[in-house]
C-alpha positions in Angstrom: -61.9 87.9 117.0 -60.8 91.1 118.3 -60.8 93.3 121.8 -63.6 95.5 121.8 -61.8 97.9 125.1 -59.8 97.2 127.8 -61.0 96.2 131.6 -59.7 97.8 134.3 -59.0 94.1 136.1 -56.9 93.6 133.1 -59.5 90.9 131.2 -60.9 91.8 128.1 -64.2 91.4 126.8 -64.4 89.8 123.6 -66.9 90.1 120.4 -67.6 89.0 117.6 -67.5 90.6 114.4 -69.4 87.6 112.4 -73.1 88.5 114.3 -72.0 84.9 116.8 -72.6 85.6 120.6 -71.8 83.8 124.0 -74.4 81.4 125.3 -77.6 83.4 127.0 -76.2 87.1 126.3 -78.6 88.8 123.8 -76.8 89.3 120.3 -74.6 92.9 120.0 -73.4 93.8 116.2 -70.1 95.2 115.6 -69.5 98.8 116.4 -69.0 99.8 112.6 -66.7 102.8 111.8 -66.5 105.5 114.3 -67.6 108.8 113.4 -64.8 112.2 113.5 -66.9 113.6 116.3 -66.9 110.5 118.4 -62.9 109.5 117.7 -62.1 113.2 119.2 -64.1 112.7 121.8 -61.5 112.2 124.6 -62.0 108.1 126.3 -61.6 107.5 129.4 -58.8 106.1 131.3 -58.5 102.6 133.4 -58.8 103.3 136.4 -59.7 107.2 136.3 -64.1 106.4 136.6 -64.2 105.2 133.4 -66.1 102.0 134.3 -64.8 99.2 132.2 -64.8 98.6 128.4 -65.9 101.3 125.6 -67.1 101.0 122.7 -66.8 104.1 120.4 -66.2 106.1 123.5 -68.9 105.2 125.3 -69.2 103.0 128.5 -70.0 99.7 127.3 -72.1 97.7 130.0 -71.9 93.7 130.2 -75.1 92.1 129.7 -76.8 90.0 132.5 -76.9 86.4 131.4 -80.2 85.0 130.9 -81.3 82.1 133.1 -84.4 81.4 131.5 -83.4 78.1 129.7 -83.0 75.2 131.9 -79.9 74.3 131.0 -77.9 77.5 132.3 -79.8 77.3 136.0 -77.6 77.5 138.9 -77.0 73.8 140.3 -78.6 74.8 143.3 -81.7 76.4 141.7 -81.7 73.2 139.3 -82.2 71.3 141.9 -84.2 73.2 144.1 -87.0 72.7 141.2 -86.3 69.3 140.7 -87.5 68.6 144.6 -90.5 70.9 144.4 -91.6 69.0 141.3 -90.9 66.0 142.8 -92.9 66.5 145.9 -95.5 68.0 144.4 -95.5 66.2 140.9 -97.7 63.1 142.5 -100.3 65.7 144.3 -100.6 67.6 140.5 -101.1 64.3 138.7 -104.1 63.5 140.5 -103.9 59.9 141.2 -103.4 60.3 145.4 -106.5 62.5 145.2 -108.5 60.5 143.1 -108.5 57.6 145.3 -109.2 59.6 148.4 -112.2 61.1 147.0 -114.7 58.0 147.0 -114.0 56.7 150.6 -114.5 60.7 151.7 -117.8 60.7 149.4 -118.7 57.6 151.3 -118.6 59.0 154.8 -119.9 61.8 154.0 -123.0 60.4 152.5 -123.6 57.8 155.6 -122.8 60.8 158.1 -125.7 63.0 156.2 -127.7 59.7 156.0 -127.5 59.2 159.9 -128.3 62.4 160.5 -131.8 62.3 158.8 -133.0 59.0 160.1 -132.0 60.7 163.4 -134.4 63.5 163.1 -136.9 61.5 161.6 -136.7 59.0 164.6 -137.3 62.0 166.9 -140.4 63.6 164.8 -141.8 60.4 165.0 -141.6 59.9 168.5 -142.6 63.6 169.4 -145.3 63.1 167.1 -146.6 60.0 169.3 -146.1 61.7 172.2 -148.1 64.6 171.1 -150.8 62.3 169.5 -151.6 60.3 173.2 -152.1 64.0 175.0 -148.6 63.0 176.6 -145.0 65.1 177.2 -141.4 65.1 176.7 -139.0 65.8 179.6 -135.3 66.4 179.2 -133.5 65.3 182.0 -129.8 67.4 182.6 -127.5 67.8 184.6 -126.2 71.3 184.3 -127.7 74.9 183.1 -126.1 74.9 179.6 -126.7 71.5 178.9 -129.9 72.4 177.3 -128.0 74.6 174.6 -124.8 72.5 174.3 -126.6 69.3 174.0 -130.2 69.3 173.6 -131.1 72.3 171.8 -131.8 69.5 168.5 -134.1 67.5 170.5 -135.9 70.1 172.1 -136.7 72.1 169.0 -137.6 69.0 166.8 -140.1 67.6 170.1 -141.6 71.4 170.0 -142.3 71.0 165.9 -144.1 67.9 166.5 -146.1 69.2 169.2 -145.0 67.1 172.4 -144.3 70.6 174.4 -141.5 69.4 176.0 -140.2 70.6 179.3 -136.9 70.7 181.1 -135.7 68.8 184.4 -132.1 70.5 185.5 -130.4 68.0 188.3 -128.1 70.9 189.6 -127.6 74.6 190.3 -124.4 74.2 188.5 -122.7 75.7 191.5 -119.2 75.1 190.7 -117.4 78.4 190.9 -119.8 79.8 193.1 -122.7 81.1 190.7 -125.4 78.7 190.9 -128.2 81.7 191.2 -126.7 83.1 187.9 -126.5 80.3 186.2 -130.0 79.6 187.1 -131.1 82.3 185.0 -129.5 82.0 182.1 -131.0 78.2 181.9 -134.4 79.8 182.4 -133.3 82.5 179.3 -131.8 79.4 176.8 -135.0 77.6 177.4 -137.3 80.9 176.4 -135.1 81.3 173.4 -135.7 77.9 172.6 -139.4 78.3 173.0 -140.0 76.3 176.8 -141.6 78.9 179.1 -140.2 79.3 182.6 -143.1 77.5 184.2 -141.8 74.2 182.0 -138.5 74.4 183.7 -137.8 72.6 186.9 -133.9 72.9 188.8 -133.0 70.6 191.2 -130.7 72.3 193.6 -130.0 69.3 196.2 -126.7 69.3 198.4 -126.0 65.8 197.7 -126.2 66.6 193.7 -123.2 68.6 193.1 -122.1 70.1 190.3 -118.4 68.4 190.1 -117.0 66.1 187.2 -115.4 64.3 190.0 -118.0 63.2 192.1 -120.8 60.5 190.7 -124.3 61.2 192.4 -126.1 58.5 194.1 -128.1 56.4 191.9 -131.7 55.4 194.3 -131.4 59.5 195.0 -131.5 61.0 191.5 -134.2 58.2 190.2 -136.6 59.0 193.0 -136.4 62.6 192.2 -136.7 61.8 188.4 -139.4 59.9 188.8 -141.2 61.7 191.0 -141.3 64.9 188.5 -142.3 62.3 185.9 -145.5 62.2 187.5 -146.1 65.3 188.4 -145.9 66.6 184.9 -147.6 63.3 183.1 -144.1 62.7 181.2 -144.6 59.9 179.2 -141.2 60.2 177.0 -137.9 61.1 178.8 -134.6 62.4 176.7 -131.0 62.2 178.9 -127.4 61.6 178.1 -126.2 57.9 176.6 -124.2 56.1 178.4 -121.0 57.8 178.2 -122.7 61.3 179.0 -122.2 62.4 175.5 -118.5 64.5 177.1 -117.7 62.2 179.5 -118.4 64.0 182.6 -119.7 62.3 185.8 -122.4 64.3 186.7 -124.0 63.3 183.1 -123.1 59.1 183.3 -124.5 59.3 186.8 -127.8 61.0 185.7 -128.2 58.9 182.7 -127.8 55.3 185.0 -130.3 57.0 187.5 -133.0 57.7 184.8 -132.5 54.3 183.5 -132.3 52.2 186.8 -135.7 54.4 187.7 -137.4 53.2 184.8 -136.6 49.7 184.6 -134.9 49.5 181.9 -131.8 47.1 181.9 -129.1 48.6 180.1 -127.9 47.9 176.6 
């Protein structure tokens, strides 16, 4: 073993001349015999900007240790790695995802399923409808409910020729732009194929547009009804029983229609 320079902190780096190095420094050789020209060249002193150890008069520069092995990671990186493989170890294996994958395949499958028996059911009936000279009439409550909720119905009773046509129950007056709104029902429904002669609004005082007030039942059916016949309707579309959002306006209109028909609920 011998000193290869001195440090200006007063430690000393040591070497090898046998070709062994320290743990994760890349491997130096001894600095052999020192040519004339480089032993007169003058060496910097400690202290005076000479920067540490020489080595046959040049500025030797320590090595940055490599961390690439496992074994020389810093404790905190070691087990910084350790959680991430930890937490994420059961995720990479599989296992968690594999046994999620059926059930989601499942519902997915009776979700499409639903869906098509849906349509189907709805073709069919248009298709009767159309087949006994009859019509459809979707009964709502607001201008928009035709897009937001019916637009399905209405496009599959058109396909199977039962020219439906559209019964609005208010202005949809609530901030104050019921003659606006008016409008834009009688544009959603020509987009959706219903000419404005098939479009009917109910703008009565006691049938306010507000999710806080339910309109009266004997009211709303007799009103129903009597555009039933005056259309020869002879298949009527509304909300369900929970007025699809939960708004009064639509549970009202859809006990109305079903109390003016006769038919007991389920």
């Amino acid at each position: 073993m011998h000193t290869v320079g001195p440090d200006p902190a007063g430690a000393a780096l040591w070497g090898s001349s046998t070709g062994t190095r320290f743990p994760g420094t890349p491997e130096r050789h001894s600095p052999g015999p020192v040519s004339a020209a480089a032993a007169e060249r003058p060496r910097p002193e400690a202290g005076t900007g000479g920067g540490g150890p020489c080595v046959g008069g040049e500025p030797f520069r320590t090595p940055e240790p490599s961390f690439r092995g496992s074994r020389f990671l810093p404790a905190r990186r070691r087990r910084r790695r350790g959680a991430v493989a930890m937490a994420a170890g059961p995720w990479c294996g599989g296992t968690p995802v594999a046994l999620a994958l059926p059930p989601l395949l499942l519902l997915l499958l009776l979700l499409l399923g639903g869906a098509r028996r849906l349509r189907r059911g709805r073709a069919r009936a248009g298709a009767r409808v159309g087949a006994r000279g009859g019509r459809a009439l979707v009964v709502t409550a607001h201008p928009d409910d035709e897009a937001m909720f019916f637009a399905p119905a209405l496009l599959g009773l058109r396909s199977a020729g039962a020219a439906p046509a559209v019964l609005c129950c208010s202005a949809g007056n609530y901030y104050n732009q019921g003659e606006i709104r008016k409008k834009e029902l009688e544009q959603s429904c020509c987009v959706l194929g219903i000419p404005a002669s098939d479009v009917t609004v109910i703008d009565h005082r006691d049938l306010p547009d507000s999710p806080a007030v339910e309109w009266d039942t004997q009211l709303l059916a007799t009103l129903v009804l009597k555009h039933i016949a005056a259309k020869n309707i002879n298949l009527v579309v509304t909300f369900d029983a929970g007025g699809v959002s939960g708004h009064a306006n639509h549970i009202s209109l859809h006990t109305a229609v079903r109390a003016g028909l006769g038919v007991g609920q389920t």
